[in-house]
C-alpha positions in Angstrom: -13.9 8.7 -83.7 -16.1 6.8 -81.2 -15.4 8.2 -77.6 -18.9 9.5 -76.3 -16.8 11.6 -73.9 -14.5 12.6 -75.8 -11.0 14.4 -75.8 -8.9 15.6 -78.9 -5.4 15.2 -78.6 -2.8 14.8 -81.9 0.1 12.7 -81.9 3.2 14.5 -81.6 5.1 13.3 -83.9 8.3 15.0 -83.0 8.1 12.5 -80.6 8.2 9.9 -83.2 11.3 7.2 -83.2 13.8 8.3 -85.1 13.4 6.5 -87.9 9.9 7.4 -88.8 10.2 10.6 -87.4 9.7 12.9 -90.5 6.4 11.3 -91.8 5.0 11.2 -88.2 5.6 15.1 -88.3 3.7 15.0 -92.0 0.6 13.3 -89.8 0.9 15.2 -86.7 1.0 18.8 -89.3 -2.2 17.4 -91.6 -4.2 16.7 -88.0 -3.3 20.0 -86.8 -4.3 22.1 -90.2 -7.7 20.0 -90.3 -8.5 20.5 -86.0 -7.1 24.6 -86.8 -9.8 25.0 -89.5 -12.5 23.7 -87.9 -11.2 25.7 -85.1 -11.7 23.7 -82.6 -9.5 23.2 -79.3 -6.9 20.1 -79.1 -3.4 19.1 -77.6 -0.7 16.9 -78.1 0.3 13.6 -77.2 3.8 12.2 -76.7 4.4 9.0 -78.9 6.0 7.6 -75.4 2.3 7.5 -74.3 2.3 4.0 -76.1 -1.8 3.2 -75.4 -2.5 2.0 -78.7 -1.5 -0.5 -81.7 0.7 1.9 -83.3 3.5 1.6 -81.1 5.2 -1.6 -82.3 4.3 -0.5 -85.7 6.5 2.9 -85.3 8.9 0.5 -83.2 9.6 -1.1 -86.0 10.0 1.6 -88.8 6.9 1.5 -90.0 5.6 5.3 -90.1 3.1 5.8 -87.8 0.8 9.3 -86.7 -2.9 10.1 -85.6 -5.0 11.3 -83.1 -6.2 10.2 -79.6 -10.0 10.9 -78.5 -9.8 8.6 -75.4 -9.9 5.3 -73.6 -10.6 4.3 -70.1 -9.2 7.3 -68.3 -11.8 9.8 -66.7 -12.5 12.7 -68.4 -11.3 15.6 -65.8 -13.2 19.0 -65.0 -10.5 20.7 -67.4 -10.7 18.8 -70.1 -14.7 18.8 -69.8 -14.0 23.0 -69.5 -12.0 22.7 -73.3 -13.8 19.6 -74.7 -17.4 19.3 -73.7 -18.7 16.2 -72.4 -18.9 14.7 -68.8 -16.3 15.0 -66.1 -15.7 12.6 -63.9 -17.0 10.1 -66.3 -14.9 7.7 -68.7 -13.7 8.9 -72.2 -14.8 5.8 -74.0 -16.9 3.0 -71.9 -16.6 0.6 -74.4 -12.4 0.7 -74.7 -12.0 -2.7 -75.1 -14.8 -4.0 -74.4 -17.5 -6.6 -77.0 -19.3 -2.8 -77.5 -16.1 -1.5 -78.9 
């Protein structure tokens, strides 16, 4: 995970496609165990969210699940309250970018 400022979110994977639905629920389950043990705070992010190169990978059957620590969005005063970090500053500066 390389976000400086960043957020922990889990894929939902009951928001999976269909057809890889069940093994996206096996990811979303083993993420969740790991972030409860280390007890620390997370949510969950819809599969519809589609920022990322998993997408046409679960678009096309192939099972798909992980986590999301951030991109270019700014990092909010609640999410600085739960995560840490820097509000009003971006999740990951280098999203995209030659540094990434």
């Amino acid at each position: 995970v390389a976000s400086p400022n960043y957020i922990r979110f889990v894929l939902d994977g009951n928001t999976a496609p269909v057809a890889t639905r069940d093994q996206a629920v096996i990811s979303m389950n083993t993420f969740e165990t790991y972030l409860q043990y280390l007890n620390v705070p997370y949510g969950k992010l819809d599969f519809a969210f589609g920022r990322s190169d998993f997408v046409p990978f679960a678009d096309a059957g192939v099972p798909a699940g992980g986590l999301f620590t951030g991109a270019d969005q700014t990092k909010t005063d609640a999410e600085r309250a739960v995560h840490g970090g820097f509000a009003n500053a971006i999740l990951d500066p280098c999203y995209h970018k030659a540094c990434d």
